[in-house]
N, CA, C and O atoms as a DFTB+ gen file, in Angstrom:
708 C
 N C O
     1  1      10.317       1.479     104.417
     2  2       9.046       0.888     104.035
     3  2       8.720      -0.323     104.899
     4  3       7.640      -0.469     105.470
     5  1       9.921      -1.334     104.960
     6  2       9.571      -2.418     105.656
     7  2       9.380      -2.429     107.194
     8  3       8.796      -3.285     107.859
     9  1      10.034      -1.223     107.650
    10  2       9.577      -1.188     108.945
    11  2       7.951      -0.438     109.690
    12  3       7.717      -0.346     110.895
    13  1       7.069      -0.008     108.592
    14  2       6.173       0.805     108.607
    15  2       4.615      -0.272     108.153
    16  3       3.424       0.033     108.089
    17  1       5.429      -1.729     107.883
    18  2       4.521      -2.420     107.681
    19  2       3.866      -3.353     109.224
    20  3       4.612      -3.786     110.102
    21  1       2.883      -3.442     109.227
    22  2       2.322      -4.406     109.981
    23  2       2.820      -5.930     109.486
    24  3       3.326      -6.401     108.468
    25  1       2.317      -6.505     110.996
    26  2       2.833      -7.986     110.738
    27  2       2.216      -8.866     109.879
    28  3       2.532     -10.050     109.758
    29  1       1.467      -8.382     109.368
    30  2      -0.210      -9.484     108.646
    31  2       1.004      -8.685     106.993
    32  3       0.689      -7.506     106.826
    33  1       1.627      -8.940     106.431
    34  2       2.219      -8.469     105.338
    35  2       2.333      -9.373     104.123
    36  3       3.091     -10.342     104.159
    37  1       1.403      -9.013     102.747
    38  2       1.950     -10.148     101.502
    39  2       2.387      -9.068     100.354
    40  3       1.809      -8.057      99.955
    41  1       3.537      -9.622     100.003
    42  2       3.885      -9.022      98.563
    43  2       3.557      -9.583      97.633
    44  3       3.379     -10.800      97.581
    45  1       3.329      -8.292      96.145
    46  2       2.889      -9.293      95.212
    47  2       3.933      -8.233      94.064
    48  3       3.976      -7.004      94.121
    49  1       4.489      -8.867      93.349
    50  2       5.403      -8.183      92.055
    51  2       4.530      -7.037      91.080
    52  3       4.985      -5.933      90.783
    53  1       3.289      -7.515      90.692
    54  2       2.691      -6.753      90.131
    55  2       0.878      -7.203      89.973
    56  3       0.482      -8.285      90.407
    57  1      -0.100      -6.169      89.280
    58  2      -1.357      -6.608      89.468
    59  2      -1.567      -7.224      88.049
    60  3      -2.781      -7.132      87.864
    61  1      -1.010      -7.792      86.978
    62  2      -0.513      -8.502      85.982
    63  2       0.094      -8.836      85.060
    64  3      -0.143      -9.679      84.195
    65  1       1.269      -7.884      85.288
    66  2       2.343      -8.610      84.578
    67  2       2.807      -9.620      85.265
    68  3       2.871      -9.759      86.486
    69  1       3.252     -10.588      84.095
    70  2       4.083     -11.287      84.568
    71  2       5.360     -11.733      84.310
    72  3       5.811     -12.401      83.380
    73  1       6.041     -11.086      85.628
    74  2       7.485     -10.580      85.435
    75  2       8.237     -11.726      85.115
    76  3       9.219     -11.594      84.384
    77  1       7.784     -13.313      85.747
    78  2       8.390     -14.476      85.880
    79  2       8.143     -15.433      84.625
    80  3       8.177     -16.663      84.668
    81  1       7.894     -14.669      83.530
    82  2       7.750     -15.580      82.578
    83  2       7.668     -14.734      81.095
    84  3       7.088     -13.662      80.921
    85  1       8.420     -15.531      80.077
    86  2       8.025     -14.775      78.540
    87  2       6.904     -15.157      78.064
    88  3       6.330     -16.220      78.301
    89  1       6.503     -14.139      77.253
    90  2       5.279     -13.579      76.602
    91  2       5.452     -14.823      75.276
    92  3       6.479     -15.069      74.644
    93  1       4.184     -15.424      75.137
    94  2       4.585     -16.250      74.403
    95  2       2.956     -16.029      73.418
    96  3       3.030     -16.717      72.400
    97  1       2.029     -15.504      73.481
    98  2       0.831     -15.000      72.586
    99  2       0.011     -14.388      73.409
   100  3      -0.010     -14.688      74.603
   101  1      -0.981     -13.204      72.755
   102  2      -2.003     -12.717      73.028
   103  2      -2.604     -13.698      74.551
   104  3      -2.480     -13.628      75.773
   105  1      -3.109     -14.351      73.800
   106  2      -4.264     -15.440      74.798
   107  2      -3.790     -15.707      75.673
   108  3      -4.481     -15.481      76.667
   109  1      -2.778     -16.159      75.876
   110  2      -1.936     -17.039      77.082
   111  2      -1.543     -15.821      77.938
   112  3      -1.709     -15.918      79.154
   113  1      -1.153     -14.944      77.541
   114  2      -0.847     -13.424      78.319
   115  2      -2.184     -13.280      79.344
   116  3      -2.341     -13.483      80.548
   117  1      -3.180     -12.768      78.109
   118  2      -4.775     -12.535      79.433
   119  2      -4.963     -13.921      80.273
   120  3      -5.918     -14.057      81.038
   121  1      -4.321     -14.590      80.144
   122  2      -5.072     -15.958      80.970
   123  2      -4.059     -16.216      82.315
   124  3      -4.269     -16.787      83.385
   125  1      -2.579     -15.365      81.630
   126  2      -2.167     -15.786      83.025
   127  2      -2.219     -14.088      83.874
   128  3      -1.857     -13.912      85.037
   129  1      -2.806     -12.895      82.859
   130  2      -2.698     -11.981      83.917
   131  2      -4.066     -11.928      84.780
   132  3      -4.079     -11.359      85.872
   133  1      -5.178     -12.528      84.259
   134  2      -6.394     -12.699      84.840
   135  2      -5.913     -13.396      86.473
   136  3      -6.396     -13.112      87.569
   137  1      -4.736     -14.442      86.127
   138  2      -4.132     -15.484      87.565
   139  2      -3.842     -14.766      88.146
   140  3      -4.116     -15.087      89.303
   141  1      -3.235     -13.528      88.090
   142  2      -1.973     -13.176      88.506
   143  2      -3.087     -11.889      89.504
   144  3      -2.993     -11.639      90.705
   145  1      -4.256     -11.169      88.305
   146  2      -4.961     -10.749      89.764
   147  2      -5.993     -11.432      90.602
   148  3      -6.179     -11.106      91.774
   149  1      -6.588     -12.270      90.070
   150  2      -7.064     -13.629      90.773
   151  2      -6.630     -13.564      92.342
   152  3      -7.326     -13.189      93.286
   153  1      -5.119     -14.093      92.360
   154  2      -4.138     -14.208      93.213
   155  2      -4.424     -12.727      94.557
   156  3      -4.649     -12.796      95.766
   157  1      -4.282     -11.550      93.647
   158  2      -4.817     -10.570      94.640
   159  2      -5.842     -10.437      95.274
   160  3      -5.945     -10.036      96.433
   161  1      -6.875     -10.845      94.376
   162  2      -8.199     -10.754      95.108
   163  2      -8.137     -11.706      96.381
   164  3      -8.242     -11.254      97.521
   165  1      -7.982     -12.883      96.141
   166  2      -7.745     -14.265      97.536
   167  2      -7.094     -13.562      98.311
   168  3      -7.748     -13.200      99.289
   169  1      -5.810     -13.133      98.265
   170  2      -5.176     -12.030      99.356
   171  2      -6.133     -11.090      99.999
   172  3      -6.141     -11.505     101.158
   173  1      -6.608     -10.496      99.971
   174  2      -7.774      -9.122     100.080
   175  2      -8.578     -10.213     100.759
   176  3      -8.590     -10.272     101.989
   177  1      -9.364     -11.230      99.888
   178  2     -10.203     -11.680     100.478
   179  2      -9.874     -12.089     102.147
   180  3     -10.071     -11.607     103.262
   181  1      -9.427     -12.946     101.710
   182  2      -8.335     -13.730     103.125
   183  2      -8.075     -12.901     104.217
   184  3      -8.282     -13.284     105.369
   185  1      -7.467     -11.361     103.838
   186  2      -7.274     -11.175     105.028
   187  2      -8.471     -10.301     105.711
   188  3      -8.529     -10.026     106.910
   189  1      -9.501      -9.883     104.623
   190  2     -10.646      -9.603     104.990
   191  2     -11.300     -10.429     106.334
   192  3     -11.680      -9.788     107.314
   193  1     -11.389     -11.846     106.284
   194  2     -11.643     -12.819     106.961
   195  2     -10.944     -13.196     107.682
   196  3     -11.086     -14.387     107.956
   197  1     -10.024     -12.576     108.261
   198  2      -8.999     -13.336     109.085
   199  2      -8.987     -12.155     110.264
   200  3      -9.791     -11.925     111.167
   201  1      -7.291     -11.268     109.740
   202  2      -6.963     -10.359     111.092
   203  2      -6.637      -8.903     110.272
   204  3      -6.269      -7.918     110.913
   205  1      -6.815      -8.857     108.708
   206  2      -6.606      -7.927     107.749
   207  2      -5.388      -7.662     108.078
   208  3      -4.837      -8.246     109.011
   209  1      -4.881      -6.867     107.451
   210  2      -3.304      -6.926     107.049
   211  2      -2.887      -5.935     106.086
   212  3      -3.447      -4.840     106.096
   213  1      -1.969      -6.187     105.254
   214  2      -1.371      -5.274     104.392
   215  2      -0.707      -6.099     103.042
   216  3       0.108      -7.021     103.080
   217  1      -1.366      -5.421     101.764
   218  2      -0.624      -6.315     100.777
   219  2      -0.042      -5.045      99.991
   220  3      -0.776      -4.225      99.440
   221  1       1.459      -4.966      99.999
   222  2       2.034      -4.435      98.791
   223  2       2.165      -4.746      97.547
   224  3       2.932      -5.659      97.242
   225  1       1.428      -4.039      96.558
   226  2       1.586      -4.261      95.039
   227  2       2.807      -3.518      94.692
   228  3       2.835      -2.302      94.882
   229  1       4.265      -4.416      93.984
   230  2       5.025      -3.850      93.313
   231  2       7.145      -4.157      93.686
   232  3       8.211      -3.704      93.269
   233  1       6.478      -5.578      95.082
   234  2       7.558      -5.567      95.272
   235  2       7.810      -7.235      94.807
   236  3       7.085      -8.227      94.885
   237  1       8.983      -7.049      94.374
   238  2       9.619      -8.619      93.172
   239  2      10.472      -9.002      94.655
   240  3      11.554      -8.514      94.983
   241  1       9.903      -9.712      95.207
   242  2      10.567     -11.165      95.654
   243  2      11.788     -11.688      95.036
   244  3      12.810     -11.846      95.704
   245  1      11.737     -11.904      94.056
   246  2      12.471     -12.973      93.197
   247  2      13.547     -12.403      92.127
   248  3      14.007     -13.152      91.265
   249  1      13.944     -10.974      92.229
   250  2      14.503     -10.563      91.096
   251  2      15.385     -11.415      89.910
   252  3      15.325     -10.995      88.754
   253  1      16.100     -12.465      90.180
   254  2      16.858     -12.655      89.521
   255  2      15.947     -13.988      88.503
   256  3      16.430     -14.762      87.677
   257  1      14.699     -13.865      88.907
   258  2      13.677     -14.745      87.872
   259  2      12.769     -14.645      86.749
   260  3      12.018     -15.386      86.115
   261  1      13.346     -12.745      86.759
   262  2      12.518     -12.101      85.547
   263  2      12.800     -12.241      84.482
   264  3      13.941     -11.893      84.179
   265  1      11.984     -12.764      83.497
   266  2      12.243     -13.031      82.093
   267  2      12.268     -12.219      81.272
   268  3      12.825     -12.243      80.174
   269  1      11.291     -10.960      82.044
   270  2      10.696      -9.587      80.651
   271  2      11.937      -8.745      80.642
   272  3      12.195      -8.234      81.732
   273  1      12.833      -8.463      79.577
   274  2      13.785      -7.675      79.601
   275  2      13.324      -5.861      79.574
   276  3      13.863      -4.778      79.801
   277  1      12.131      -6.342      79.190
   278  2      11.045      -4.920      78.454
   279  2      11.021      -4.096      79.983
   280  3      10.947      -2.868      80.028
   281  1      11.095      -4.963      81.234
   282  2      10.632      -4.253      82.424
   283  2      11.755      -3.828      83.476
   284  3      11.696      -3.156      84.505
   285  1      12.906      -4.544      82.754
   286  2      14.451      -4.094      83.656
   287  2      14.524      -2.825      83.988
   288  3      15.193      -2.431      84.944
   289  1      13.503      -1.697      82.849
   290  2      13.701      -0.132      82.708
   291  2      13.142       0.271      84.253
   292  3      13.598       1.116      85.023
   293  1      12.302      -0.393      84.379
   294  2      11.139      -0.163      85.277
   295  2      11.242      -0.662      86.829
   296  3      10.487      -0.446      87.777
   297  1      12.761      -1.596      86.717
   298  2      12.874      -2.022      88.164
   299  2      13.422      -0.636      88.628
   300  3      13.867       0.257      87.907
   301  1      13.231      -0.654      90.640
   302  2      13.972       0.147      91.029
   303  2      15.172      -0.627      92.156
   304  3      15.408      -1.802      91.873
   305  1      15.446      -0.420      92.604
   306  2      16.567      -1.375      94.159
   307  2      16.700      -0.234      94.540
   308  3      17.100       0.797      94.000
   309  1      16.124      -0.630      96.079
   310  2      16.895       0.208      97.171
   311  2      16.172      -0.404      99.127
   312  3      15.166      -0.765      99.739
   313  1      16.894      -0.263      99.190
   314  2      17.427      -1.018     100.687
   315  2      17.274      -2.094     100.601
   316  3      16.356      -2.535     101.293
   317  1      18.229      -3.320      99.544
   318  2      18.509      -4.250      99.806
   319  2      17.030      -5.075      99.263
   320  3      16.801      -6.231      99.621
   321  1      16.090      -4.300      98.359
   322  2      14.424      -4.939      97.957
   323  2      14.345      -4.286      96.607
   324  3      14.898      -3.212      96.369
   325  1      13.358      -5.239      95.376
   326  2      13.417      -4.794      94.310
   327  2      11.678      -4.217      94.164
   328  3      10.712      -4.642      94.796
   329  1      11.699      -3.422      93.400
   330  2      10.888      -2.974      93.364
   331  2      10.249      -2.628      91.734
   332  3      10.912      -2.216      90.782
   333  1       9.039      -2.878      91.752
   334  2       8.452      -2.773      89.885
   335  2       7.739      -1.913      89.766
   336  3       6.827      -1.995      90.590
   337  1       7.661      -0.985      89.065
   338  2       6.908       0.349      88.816
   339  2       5.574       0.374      88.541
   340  3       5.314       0.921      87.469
   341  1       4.525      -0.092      89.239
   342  2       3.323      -0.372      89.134
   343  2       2.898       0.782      88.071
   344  3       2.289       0.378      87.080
   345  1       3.144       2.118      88.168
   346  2       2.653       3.433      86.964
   347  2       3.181       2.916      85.962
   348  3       2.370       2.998      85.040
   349  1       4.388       2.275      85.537
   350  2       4.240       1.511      84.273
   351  2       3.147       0.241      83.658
   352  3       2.934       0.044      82.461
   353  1       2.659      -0.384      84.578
   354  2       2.459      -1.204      84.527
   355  2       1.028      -0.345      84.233
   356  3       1.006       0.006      83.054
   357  1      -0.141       0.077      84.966
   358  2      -1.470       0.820      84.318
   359  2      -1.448       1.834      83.024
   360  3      -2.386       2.180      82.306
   361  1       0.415       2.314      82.951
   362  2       0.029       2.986      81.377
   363  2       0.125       2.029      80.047
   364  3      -0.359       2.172      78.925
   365  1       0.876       1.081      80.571
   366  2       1.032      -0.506      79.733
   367  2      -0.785      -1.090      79.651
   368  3      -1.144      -1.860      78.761
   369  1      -1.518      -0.691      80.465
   370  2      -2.810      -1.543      80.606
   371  2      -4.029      -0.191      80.016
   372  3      -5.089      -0.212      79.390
   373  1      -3.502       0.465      80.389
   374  2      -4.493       1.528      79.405
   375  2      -5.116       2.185      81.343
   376  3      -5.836       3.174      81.206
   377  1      -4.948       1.827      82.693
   378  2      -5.491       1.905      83.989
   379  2      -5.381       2.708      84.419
   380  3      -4.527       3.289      83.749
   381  1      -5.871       3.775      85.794
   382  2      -5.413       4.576      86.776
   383  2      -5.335       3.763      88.024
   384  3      -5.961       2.708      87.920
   385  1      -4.937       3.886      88.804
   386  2      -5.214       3.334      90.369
   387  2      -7.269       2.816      90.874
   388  3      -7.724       1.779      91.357
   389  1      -7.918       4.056      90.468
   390  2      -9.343       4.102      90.458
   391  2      -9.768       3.178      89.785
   392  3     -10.549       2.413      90.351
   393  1      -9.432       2.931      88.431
   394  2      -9.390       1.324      87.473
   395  2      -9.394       0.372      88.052
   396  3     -10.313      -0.445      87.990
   397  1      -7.916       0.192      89.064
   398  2      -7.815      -1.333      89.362
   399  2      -8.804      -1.208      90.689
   400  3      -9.594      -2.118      90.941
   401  1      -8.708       0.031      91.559
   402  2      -9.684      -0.239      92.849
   403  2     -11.311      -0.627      92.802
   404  3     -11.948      -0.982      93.794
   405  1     -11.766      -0.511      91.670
   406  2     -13.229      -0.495      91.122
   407  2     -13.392      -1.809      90.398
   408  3     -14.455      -2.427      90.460
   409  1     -12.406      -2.221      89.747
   410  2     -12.213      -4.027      89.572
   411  2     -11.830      -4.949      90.588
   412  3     -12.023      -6.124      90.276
   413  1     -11.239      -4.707      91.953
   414  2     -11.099      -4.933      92.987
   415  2     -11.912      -5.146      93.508
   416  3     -12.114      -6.276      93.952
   417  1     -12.972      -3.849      93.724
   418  2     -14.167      -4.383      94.365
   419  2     -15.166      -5.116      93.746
   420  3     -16.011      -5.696      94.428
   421  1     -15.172      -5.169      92.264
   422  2     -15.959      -5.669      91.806
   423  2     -15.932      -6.846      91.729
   424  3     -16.998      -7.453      91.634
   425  1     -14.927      -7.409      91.743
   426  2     -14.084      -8.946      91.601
   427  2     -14.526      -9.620      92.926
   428  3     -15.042     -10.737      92.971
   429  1     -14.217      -8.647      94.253
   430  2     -14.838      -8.990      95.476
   431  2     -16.290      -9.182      95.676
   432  3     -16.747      -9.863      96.593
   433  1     -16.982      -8.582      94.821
   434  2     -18.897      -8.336      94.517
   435  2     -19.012      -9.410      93.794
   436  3     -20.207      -9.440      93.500
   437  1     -18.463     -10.371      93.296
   438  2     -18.703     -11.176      92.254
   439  2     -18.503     -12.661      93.183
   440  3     -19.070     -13.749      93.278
   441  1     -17.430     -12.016      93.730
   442  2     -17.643     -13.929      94.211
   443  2     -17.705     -14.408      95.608
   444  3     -17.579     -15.522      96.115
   445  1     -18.007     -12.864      96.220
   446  2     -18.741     -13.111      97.564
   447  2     -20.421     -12.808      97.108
   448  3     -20.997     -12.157      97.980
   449  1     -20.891     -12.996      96.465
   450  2     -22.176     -12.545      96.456
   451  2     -22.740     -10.933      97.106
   452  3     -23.826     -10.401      96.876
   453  1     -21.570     -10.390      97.995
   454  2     -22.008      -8.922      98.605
   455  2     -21.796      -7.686      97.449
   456  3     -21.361      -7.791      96.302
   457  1     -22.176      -6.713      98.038
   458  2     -22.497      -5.392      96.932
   459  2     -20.983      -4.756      97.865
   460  3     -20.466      -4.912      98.971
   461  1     -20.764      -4.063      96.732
   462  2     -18.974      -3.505      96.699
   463  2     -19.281      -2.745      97.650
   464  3     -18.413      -2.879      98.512
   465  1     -19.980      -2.081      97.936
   466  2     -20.091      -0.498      99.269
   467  2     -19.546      -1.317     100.322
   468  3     -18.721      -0.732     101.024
   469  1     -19.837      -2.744     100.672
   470  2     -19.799      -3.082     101.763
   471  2     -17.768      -3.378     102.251
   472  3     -17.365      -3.499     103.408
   473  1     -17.076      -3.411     101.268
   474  2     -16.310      -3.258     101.236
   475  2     -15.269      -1.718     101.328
   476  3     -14.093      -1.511     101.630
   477  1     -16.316      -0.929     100.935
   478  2     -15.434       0.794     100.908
   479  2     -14.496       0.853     101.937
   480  3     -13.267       0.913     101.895
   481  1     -15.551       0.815     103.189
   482  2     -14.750       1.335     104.397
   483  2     -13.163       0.511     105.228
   484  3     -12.402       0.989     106.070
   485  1     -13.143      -1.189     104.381
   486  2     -12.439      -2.084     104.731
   487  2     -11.378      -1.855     103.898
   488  3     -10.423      -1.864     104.675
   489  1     -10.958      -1.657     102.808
   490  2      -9.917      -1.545     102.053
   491  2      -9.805      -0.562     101.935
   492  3     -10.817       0.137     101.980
   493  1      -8.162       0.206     101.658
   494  2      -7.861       1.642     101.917
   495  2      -6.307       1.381     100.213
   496  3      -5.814       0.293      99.917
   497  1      -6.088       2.291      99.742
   498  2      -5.387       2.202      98.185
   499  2      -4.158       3.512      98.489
   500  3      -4.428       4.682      98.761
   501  1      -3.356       3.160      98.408
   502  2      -2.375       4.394      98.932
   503  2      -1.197       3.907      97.615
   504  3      -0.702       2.786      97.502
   505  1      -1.050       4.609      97.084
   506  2       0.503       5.032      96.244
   507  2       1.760       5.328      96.798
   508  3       1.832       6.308      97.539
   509  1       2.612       4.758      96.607
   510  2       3.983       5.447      97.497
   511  2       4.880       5.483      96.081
   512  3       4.893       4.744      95.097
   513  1       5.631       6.702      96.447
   514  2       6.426       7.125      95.103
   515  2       7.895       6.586      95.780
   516  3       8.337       7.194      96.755
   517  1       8.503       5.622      95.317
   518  2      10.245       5.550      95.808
   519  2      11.114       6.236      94.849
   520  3      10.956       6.347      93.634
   521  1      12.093       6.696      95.622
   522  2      13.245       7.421      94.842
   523  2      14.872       6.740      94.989
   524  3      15.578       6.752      95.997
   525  1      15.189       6.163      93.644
   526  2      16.911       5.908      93.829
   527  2      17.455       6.674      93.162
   528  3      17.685       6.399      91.984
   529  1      17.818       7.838      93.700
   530  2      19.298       8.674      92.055
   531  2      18.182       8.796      90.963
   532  3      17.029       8.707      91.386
   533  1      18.272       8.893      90.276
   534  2      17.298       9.239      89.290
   535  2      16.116       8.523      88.611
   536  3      15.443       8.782      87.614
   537  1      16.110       7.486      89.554
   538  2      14.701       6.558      89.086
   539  2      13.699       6.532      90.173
   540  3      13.876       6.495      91.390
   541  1      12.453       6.561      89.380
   542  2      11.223       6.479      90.106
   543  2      10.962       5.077      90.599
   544  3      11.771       4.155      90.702
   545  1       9.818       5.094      90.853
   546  2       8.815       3.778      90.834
   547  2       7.912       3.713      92.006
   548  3       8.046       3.585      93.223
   549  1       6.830       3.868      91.069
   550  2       5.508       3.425      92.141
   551  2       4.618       2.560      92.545
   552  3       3.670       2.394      91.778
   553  1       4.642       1.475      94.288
   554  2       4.271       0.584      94.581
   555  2       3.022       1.183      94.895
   556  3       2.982       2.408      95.007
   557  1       1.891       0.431      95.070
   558  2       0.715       0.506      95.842
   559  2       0.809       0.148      97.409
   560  3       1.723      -0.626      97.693
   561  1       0.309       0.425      98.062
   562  2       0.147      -0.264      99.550
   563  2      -1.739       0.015      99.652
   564  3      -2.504       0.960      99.461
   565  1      -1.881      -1.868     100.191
   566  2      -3.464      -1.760     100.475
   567  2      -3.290      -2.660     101.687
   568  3      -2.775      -3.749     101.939
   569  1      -4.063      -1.552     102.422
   570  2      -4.627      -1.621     103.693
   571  2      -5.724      -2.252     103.600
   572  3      -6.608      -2.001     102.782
   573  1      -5.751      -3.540     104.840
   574  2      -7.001      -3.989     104.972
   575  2      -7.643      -4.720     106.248
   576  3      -7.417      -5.749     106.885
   577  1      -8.609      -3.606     106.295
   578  2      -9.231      -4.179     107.689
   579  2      -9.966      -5.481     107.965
   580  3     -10.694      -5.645     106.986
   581  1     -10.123      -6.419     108.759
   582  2     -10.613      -7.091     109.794
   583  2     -12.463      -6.837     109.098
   584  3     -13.104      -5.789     109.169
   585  1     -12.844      -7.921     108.585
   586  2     -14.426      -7.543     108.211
   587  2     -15.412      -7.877     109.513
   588  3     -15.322      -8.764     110.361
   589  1     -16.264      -6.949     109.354
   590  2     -17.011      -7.419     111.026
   591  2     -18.071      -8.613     111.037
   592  3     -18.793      -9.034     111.941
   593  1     -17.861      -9.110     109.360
   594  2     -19.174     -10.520     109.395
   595  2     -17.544     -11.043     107.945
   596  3     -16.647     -10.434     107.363
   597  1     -18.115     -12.611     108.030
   598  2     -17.360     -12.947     106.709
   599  2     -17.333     -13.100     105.747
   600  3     -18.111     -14.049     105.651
   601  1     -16.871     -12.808     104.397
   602  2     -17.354     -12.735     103.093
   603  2     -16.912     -14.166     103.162
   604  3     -15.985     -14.683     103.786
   605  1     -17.798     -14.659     102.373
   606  2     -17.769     -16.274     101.497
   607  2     -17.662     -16.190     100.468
   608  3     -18.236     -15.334      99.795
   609  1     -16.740     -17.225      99.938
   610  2     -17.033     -17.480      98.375
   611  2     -17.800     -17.942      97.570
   612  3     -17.550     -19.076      97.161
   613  1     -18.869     -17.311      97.115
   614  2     -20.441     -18.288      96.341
   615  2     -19.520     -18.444      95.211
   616  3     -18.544     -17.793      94.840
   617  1     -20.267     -19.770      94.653
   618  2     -20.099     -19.947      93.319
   619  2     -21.415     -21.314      92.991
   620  3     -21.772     -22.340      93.570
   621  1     -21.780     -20.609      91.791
   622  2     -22.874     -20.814      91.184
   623  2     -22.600     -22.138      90.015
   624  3     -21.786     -21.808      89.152
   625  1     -23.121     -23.486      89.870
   626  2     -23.094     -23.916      88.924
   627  2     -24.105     -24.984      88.996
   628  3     -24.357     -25.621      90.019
   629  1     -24.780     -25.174      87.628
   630  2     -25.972     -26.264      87.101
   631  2     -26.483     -26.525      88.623
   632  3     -26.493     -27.397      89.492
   633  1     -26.857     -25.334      88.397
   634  2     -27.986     -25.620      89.750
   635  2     -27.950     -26.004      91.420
   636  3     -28.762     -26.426      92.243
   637  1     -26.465     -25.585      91.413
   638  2     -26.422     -25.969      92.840
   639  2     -25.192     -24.391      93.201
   640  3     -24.954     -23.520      92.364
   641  1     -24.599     -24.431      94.662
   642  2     -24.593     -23.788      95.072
   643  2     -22.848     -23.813      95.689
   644  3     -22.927     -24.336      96.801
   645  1     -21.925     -23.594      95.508
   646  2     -20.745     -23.707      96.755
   647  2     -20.809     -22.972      97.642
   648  3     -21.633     -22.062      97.551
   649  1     -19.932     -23.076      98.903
   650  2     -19.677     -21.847      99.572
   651  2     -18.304     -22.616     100.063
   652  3     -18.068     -23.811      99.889
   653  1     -17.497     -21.703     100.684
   654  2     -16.343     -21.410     101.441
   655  2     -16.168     -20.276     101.600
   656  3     -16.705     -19.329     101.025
   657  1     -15.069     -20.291     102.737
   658  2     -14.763     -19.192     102.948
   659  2     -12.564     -19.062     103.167
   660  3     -11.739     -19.667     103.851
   661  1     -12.509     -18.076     102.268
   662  2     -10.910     -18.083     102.340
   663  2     -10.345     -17.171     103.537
   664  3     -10.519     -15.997     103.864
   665  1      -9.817     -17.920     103.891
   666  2      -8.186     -17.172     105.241
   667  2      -7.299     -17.160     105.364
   668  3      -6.591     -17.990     104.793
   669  1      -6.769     -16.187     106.204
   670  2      -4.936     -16.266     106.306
   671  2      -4.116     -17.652     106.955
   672  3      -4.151     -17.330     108.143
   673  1      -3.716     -18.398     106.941
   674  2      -2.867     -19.089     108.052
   675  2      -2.087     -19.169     107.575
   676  3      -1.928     -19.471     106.392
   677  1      -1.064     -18.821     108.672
   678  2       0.816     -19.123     108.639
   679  2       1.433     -18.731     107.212
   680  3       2.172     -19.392     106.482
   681  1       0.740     -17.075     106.995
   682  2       1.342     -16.450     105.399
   683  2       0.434     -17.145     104.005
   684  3       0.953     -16.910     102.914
   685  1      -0.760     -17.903     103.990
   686  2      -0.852     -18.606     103.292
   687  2      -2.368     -18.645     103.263
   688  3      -3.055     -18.806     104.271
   689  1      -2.933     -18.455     101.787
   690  2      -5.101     -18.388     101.955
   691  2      -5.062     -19.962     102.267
   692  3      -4.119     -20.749     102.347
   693  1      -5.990     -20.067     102.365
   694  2      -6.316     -21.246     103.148
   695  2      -8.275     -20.918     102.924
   696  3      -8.866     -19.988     103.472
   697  1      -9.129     -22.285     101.709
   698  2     -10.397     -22.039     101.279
   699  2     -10.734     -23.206     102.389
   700  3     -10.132     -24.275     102.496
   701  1     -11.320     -22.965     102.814
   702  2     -12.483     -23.680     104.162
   703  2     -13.849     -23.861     103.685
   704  3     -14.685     -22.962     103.595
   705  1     -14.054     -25.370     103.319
   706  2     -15.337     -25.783     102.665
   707  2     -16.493     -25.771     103.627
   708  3     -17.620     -26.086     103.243
């Protein structure tokens, strides 16, 4: 896997669980999984605006920082990388892949001010099934091209207007006022 990636590469553990912390109520759950895809969208965005790149959904960085015992079922390991079963994670959310790609773009339509089409041809949604001995688990890989103008970030409040625009530098978004 890791050798099939381009150099523009971000991992993310999952599109909202959150593996790095216990569940402590309803509310606080949606507020930090809303962060947690937040976090993806700026990725996407960023590298939209930059040199595009590649973000894998599903690989844990950090294994030994997971709190959810509920999701140990669901890790996989193999070559030395952990991996979280994203298909658990959309039958846990009620999602298909088409779910999260259509909130993706929409999330992108929302706070660039552009209409989602304009995005189709730039982002690409691929599934990869891994196999260890008898366990599954399926990461996402999203491809993303190089936009040929730059999405900005509008944001609207009491009457006035922001803009920036988010980018990649040195592994890291970076919002440019």
């Amino acid at each position: 896997l890791t050798d099939a990636l381009p150099i523009y590469t971000e991992w993310k553990s999952s599109f909202y669980t959150p593996l790095e912390q216990k569940f402590i109520n309803n509310e606080t759950e949606l507020s930090i999984q809303k962060r947690i895809f937040g976090k993806i969208i700026k990725v996407i965005l960023a590298m939209l605006n930059t040199s595009g790149g590649t973000l894998v959904v599903g690989v844990v960085e950090n294994p030994d920082a997971i709190k959810r015992s509920e999701v140990e079922e669901f890790l996989l390991e193999k070559n030395g990388l952990t991996f979280f079963d994203i298909g658990y994670e959309f039958k846990k959310q009620g999602k298909t892949l088409d779910h999260v790609r259509l909130q993706i773009l929409d999330n992108l339509k929302k706070i660039t001010d552009s209409s989602a089409d304009q995005f189709n041809d730039l982002i690409e949604f691929e599934p990869i099934t891994l196999r260890n001995n008898e366990q599954i688990a399926s990461i996402i890989k999203i491809s993303i091209k190089k936009g040929a103008k730059h999405f900005f970030n509008v944001k609207r409040e009491n009457n006035s207007v922001w803009v920036s625009l988010t980018r990649r530098a040195q592994g890291q978004n970076v919002d440019v006022d």
